[in-house]
C-alpha positions as CSV (number, residue, x, y, z in Angstrom):
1,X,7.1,-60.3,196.5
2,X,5.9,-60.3,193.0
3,X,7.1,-63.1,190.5
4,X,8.6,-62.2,187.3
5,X,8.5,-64.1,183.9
6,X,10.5,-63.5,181.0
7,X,7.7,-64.8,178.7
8,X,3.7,-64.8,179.6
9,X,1.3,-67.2,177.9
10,X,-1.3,-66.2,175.9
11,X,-3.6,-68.1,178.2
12,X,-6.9,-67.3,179.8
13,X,-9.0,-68.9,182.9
14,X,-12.4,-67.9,183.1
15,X,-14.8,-68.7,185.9
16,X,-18.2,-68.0,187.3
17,X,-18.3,-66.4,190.6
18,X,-20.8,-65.2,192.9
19,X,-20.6,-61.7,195.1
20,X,-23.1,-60.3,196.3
21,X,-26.1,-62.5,195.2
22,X,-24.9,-62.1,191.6
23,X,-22.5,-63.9,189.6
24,X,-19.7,-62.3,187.5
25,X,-17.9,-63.4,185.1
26,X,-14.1,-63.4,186.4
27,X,-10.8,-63.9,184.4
28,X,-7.3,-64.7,184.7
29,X,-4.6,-64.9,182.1
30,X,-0.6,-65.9,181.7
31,X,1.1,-67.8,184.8
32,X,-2.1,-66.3,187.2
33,X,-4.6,-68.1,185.2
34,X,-2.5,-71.0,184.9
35,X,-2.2,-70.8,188.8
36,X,-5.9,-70.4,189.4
37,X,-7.1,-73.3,187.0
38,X,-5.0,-75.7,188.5
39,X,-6.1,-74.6,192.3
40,X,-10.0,-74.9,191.6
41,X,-11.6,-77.9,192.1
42,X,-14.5,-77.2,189.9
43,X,-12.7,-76.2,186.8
44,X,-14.1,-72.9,185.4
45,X,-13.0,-72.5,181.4
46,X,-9.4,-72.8,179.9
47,X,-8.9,-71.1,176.7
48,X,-5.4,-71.0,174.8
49,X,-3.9,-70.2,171.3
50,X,-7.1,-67.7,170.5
51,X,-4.9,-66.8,168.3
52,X,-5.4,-69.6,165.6
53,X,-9.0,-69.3,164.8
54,X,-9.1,-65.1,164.0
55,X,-9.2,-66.2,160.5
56,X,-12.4,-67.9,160.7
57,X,-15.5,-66.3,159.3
58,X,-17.9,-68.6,161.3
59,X,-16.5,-68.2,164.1
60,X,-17.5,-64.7,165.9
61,X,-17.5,-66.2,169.5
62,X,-18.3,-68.6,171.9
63,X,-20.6,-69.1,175.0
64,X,-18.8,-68.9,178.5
65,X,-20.8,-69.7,181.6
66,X,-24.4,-68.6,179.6
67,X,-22.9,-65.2,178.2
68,X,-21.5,-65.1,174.5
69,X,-18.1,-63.8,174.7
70,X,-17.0,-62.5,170.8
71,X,-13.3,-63.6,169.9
72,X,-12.3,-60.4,170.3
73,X,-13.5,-59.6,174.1
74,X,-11.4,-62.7,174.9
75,X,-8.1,-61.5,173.1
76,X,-8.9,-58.1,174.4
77,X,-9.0,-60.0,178.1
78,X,-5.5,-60.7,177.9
79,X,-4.4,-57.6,176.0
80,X,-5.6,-55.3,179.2
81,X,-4.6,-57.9,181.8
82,X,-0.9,-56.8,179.9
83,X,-1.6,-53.3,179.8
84,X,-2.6,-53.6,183.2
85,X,0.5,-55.0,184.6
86,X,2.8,-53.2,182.6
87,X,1.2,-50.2,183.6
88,X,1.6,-51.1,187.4
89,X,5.6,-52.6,186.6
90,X,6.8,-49.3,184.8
91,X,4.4,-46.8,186.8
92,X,3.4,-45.0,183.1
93,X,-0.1,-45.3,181.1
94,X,0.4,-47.4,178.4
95,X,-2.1,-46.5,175.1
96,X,0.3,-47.8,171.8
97,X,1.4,-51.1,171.2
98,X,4.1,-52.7,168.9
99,X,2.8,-56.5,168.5
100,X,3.8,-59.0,166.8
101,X,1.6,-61.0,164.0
102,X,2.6,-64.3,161.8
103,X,3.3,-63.7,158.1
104,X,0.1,-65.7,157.6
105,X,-2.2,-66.0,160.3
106,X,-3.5,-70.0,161.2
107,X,-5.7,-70.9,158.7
108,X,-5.2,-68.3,155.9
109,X,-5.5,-69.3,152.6
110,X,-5.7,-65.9,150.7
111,X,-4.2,-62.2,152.1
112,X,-7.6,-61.2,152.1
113,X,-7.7,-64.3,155.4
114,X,-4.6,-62.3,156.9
115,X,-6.0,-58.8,156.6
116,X,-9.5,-60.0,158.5
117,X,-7.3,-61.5,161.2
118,X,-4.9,-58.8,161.4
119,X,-8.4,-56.2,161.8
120,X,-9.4,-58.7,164.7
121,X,-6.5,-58.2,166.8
122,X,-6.4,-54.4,166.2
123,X,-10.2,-54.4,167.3
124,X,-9.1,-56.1,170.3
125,X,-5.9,-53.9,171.0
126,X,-8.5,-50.7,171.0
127,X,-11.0,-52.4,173.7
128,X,-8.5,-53.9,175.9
129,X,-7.7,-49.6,175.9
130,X,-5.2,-49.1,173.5
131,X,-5.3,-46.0,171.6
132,X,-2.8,-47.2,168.3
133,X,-1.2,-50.1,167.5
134,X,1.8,-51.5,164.6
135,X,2.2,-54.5,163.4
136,X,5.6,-56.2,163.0
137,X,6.2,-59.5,161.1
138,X,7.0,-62.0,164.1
139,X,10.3,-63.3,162.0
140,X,11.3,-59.4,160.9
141,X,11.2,-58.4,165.1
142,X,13.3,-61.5,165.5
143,X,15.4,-60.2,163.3
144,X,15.8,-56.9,165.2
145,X,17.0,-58.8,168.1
146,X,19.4,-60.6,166.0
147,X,20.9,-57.4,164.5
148,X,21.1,-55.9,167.7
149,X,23.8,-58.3,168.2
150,X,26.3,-57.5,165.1
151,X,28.8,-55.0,164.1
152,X,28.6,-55.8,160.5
153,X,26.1,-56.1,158.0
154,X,24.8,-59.6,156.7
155,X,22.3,-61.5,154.7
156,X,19.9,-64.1,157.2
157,X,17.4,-66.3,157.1
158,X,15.0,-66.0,160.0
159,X,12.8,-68.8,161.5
160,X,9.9,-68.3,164.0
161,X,8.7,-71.7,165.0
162,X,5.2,-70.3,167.2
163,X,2.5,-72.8,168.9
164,X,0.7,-72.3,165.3
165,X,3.0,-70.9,162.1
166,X,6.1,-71.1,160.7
167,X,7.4,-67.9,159.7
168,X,10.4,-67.1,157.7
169,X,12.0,-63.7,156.6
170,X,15.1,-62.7,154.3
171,X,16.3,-59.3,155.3
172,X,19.6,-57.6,155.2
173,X,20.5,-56.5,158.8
174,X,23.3,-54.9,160.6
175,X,24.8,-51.2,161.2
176,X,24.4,-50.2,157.4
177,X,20.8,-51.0,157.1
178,X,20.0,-50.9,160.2
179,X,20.3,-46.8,159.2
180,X,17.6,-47.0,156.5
181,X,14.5,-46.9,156.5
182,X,13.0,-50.4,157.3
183,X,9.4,-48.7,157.0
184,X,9.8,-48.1,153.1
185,X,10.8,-51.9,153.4
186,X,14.9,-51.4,153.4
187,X,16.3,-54.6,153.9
188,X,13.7,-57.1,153.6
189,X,13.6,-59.3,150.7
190,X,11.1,-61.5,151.0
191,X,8.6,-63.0,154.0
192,X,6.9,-66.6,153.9
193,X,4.9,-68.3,156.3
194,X,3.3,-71.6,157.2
195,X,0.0,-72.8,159.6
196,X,2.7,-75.8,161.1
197,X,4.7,-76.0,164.1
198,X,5.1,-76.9,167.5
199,X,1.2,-77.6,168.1
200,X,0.8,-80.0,165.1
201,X,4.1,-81.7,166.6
202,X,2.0,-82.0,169.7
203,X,-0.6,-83.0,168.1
204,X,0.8,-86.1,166.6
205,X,2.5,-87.5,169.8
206,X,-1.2,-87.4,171.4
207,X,-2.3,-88.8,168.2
208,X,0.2,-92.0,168.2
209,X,0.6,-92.4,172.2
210,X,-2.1,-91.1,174.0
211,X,-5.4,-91.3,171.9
212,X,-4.4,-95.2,171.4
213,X,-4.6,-95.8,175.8
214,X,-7.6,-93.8,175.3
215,X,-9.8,-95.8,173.1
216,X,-9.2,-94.3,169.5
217,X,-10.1,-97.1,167.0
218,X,-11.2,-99.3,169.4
219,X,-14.5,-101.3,168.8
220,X,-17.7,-101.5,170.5
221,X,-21.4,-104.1,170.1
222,X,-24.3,-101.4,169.1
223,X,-27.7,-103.2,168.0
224,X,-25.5,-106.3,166.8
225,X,-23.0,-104.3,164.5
226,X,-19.7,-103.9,165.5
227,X,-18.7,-99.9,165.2
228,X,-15.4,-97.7,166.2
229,X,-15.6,-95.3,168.6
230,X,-16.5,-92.0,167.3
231,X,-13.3,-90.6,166.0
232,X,-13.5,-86.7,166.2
233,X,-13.8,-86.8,170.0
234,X,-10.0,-87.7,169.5
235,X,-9.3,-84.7,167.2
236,X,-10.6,-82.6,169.7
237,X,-8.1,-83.9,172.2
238,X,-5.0,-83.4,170.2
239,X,-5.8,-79.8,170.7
240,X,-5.2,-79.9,174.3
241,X,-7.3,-76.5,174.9
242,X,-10.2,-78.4,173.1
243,X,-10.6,-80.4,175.8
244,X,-13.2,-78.2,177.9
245,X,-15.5,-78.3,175.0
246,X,-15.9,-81.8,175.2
247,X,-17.3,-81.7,178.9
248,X,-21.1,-80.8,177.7
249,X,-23.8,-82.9,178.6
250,X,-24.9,-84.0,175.3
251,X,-21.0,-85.3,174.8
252,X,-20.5,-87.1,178.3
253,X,-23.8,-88.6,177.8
254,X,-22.5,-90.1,174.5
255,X,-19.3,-90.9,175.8
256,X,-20.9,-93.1,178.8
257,X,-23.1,-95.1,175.8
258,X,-19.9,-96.1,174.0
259,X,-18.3,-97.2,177.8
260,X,-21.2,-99.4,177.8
261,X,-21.0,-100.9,174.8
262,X,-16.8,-100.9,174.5
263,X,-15.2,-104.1,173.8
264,X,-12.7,-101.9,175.4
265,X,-14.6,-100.0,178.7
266,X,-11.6,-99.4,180.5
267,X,-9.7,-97.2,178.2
268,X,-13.1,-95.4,177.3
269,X,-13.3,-94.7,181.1
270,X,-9.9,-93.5,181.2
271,X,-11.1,-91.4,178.2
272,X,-14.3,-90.0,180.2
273,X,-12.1,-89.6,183.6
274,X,-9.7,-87.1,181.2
275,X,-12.6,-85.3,180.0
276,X,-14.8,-84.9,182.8
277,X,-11.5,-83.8,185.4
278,X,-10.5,-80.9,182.4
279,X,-6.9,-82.7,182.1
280,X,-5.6,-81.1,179.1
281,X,-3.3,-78.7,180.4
282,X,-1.4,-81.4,182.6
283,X,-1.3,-83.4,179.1
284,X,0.1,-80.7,177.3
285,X,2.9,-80.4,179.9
286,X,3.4,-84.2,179.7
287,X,3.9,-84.1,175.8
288,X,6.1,-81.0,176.1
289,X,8.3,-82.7,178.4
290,X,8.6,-86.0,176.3
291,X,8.9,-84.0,173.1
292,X,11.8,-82.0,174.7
293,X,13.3,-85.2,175.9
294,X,13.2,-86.4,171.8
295,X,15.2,-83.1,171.4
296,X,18.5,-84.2,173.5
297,X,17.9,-88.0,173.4
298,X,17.5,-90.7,171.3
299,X,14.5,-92.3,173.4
300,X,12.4,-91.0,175.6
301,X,9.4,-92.1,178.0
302,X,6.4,-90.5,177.7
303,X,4.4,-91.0,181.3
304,X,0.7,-89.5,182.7
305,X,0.0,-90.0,186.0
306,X,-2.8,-88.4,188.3
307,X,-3.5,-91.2,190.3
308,X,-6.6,-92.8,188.1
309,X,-5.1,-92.6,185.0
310,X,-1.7,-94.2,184.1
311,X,-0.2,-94.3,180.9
312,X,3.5,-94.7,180.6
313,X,5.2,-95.3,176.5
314,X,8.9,-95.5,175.6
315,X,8.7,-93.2,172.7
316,X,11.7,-93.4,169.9
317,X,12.9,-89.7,168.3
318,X,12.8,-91.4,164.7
319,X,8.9,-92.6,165.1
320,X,8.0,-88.8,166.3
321,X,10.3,-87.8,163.0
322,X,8.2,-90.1,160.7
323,X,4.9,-89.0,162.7
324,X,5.9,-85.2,161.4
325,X,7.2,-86.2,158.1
326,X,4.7,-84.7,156.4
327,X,4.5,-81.0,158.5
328,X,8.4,-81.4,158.0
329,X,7.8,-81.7,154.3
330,X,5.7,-78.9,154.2
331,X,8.2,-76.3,156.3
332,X,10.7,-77.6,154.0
333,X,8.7,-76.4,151.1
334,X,8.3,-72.9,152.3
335,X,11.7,-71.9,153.1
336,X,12.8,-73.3,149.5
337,X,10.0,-71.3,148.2
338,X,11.1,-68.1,150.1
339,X,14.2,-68.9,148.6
340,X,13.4,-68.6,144.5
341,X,11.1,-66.4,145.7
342,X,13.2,-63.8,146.3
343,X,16.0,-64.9,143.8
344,X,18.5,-65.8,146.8
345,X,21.1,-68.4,146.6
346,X,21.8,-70.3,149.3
347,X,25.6,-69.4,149.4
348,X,24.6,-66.2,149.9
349,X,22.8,-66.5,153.0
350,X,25.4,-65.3,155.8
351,X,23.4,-66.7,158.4
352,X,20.6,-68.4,159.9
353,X,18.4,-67.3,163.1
354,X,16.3,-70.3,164.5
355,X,13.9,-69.0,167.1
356,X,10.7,-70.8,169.1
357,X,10.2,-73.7,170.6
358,X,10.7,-76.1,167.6
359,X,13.3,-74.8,166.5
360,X,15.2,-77.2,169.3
361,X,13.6,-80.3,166.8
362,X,16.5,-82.2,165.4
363,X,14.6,-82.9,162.3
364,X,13.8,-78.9,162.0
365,X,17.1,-78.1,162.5
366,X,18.1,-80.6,159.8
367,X,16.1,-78.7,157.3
368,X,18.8,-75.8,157.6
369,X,21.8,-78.0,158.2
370,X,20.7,-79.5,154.8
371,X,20.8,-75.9,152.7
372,X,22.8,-74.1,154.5
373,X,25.4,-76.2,157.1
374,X,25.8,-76.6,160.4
375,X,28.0,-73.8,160.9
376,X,26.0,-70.9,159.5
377,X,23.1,-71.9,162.1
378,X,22.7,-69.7,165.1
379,X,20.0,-69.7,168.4
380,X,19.7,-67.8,171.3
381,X,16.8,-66.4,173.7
382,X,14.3,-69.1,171.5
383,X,11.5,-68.1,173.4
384,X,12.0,-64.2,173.9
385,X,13.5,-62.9,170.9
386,X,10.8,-62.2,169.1
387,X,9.1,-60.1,171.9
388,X,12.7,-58.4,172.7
389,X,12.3,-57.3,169.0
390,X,9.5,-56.0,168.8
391,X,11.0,-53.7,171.9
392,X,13.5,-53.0,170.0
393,X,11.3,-51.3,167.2
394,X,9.5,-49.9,169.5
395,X,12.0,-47.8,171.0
396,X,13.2,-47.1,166.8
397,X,9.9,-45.6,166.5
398,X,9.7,-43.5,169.6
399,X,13.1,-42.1,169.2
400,X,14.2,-42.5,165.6
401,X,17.6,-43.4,164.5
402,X,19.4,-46.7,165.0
403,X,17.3,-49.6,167.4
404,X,20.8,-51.2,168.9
């Protein structure tokens, strides 16, 4: 029997195999590529949150197994691999797409930085075999979702808390505008976006518990001068999905001359065991479970075991609150600014729709406890809404009229 997810990962799992006296280049994506990376036992290439670099210029690809792969292929490997499935689930051919996109792409400083992304991930869309594809603001489809639910009309406040952005959108939903015209913008007042959330809360537990175990700022002898250990191996390893970068030759090789020199070796041979055995997704999933524990708990432990490496940390929710002060700060900053923005008072705001992972953060949620109380605060399917709707204006589209 086939397994069934109500969300899929934007994951891919390359590897290198060989049939037939040739090798091909094979990939996996979602829970199956999660599946087949954590069977192998010599780990092919783990790539996650593409997504994030679409707005950078300098980066048109990246070299997977001896082939260059442009950014776009891999999206488009995913995009298929959905297509695909879908395809196979419903029993139709699938050729349009409604997708979602943040209000500003990861990394954009300018629109001109969000209209290049936005091109990208069309240009993928059409080679993973789509024929057309629209865009939906990622907090707007949330808000389709959200309306889908109400008999009357209000005023909300969206958030979309994603791996990368914050989004928020102000937008009269409900029966009475949910019979305009959304497409000549009825209803929406005014859109705002951020390139913080849940993986810059990630990475600042790695940061504060991990990298420390792991030799950040620890010292080593080199040619009678005492010198730290070379910092930005550690910023590649609060972005988990970095971590299969760091496996080149030219790195290890490094790596193994600091060990030797270490007034610390054993937690740079913890460092090199974590980088040469590819163990950032099992990281990931150990901060994700410790973050979620700061979430319904006052204290939590953070703990890493694979049998060579142990690390176990009590971890308290208000250090991981001042850790994120500053991405707090700035999340802050763009709702308030959404806010005079678009000339809205608070007291006006009927309701607020948190959505995403982060939006279960205490401290998040405190943000909209603070302006607009506890009571006008409302959740529900954090990690699907989004994607139910975009369905949602999908079927609007198809059929016309009224999407609840």
């Amino acid at each position: 029997m086939e397994n069934f997810t109500d969300s899929y990962r934007s994951l891919l799992y390359l590897e290198q195999l060989k049939e037939r006296g040739a090798r091909t280049l094979k990939s996996w994506t979602g829970p199956e590529g999660i599946e087949h990376y954590l069977a192998a036992d010599n780990k092919g290439r783990l790539i996650q949150s593409l997504k994030t670099f679409l707005t950078s210029r300098s980066l048109r690809g990246t070299d997977v197994f001896g082939r260059h792969q442009t950014l776009e292929d891999l999206v488009a490997r995913i995009l298929r691999d959905l297509r695909e499935k879908a395809e196979k689930q419903f029993g139709v051919s699938i050729k349009s797409a409604v997708a979602g996109r943040p209000v500003h792409f990861a990394g954009a400083d300018k629109n001109e930085d969000d209209s290049y992304a936005e091109e990208r991930l069309k240009l993928a869309f059409q080679s993973a075999g789509f024929e057309s594809v629209q865009f939906e603001m990622e907090p707007v489809a949330a808000a389709y979702y959200y309306e889908s639910t109400l008999d009357h009309d209000e005023l909300i406040l969206i958030g979309d808390f994603g791996g990368g952005t914050s989004d928020f959108s102000l937008i009269r939903v409900g029966p009475g505008f949910r019979r305009k015209n959304r497409n000549a913008g009825g209803g929406i007042i005014g859109n705002a976006g951020v390139g913080i959330a849940g993986d810059a809360f990630d990475a600042k537990i790695i940061r504060n518990v991990v990298s420390p175990e792991l030799g950040m700022g620890s010292q080593l002898r080199s040619l009678g001068k005492i010198l730290t250990a070379p910092n930005w191996v550690y910023i590649r390893l609060e972005r988990w999905h970095h971590l299969s970068l760091l496996r080149s030759k030219e790195v290890l090789d490094m790596l193994k001359s600091v060990h030797a020199q270490s007034l610390e070796p054993e937690k740079i041979a913890q460092l090199l065991h974590f980088i040469k055995q590819d163990l950032g997704f099992y990281l990931h999933r150990a901060v994700q479970k410790v973050k979620c524990d700061l979430s319904n708990a006052m204290a939590a432990e953070f703990r890493f075991d694979d049998g060579s490496v142990d690390l176990k940390t009590a971890v308290r929710r208000d250090s991981f609150e001042e850790w994120i002060a500053e991405e707090l700060g700035q999340i802050a900053q763009c709702v308030d600014s959404l806010l005079s923005g678009s000339g809205a008072d608070r007291k006006d705001v009927d309701m607020v729709f948190l959505t995403g992972g982060s939006s279960f953060v205490p401290a998040v949620r405190r943000i909209f406890e603070d302006r607009f109380g506890s009571g006008r605060i409302r959740g529900g399917n954090e990690f699907t809404s989004v994607a139910r709707g975009l369905a949602l204006k999908s079927r609007e589209l198809k059929y016309g009229g009224s999407a609840g």
